[in-house]
N, C-alpha and C positions, 0 to 999 in steps of 0.2 A: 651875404644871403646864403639859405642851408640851399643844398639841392633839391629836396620837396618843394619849396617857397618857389627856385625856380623853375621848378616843374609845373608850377600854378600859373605861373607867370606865361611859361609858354602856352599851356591851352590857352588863356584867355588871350596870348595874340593868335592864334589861329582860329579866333571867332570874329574878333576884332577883323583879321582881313578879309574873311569869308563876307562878314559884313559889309566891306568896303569893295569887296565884288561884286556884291549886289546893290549898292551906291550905284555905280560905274556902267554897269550893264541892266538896272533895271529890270532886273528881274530876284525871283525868289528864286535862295539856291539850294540844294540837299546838304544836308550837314552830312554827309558819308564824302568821305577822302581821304588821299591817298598821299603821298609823299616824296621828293625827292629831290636832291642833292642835285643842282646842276653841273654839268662838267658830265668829262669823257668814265664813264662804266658805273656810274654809281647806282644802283636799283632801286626801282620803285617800292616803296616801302608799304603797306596795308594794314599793320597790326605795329602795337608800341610804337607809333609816332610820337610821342611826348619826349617818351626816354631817347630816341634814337637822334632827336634834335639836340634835347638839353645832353647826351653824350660826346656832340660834336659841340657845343657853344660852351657849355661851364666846364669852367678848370678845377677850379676848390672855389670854396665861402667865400675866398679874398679876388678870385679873379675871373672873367670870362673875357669871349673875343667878342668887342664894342661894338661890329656892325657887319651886320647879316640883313640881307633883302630878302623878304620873304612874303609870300602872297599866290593867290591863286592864281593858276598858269596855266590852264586848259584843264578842258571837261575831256575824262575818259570816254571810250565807246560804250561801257554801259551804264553813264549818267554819272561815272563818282569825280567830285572833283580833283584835281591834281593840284595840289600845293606842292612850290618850287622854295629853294633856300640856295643861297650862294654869302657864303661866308667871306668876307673882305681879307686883304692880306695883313691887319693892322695885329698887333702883338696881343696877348691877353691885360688885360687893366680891370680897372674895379668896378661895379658896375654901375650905373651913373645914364647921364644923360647921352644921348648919340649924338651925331651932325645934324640931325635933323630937330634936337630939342627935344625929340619921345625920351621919352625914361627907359633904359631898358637898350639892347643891341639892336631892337629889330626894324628896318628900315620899312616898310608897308609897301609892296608894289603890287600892277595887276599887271597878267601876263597878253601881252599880243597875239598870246593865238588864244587863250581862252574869249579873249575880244572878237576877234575872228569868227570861230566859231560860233559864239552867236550871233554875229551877222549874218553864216551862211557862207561864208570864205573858206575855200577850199585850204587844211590849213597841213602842213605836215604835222608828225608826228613825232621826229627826233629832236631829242634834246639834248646831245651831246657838243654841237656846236654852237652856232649862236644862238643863243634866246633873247628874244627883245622883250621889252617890258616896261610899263612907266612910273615913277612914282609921283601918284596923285598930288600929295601935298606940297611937292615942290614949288609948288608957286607962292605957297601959303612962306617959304624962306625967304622972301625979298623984301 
């Protein structure tokens, strides 16, 4: 796969999960959002999120890294959503099916505190350390 193909590839999973945000929490959500790499210093990201993904998952044509959790993770304080990504420790390989049967790296989750906070739960703010999160379809593997 070229790099542009998976450049397409990834917008259309960040619509795909935005979607499944709004599955999950019932509500309609802004297509404005924002980015970021979980784990200790990595920044919020606001402009070229496409490139700044597909620069961290595709390796060349022949390879990328198989599985990446990625999904919306909490709503900013001025309404933009925050999409989260946590890349798994597996090697790079070809691109193909994941564990979960998607085509493609990317694993689909929603974030626990973007859940929260639309309940109204006091929710923090840091992401450097734990982030919880669930992947919706998992039950769909048994």
């Amino acid at each position: 796969m070229k790099r542009e193909e998976f450049a397409t590839f990834v917008q259309g999973t960040i619509e795909e999960v935005i979607r499944l945000a709004e599955e999950k929490s019932g509500q309609k959500l802004l297509r404005k959002y924002a980015f970021r790499w979980l784990g200790k210093s990595h920044p919020i990201m606001t402009e070229n999120i496409v490139d700044y993904i597909v620069g961290r998952v595709f390796v060349d044509e022949q390879y990328i890294y198989p599985c990446v959790d990625i999904g919306v993770g909490d709503i900013l304080e001025d309404g933009t959503l925050l999409l989260v990504g946590s890349v798994a420790g597996y090697p790079p390989r070809v691109f193909g099916a994941n564990w979960t049967g998607r085509i493609g790296p990317f694993v689909h989750i929603v974030g626990a505190p973007f859940l929260s906070r639309l309940a109204g739960k006091p929710t923090p703010r840091s992401y450097d350390g734990v982030f919880a999160y669930s992947i919706p379809h998992m039950a769909n593997l048994r």
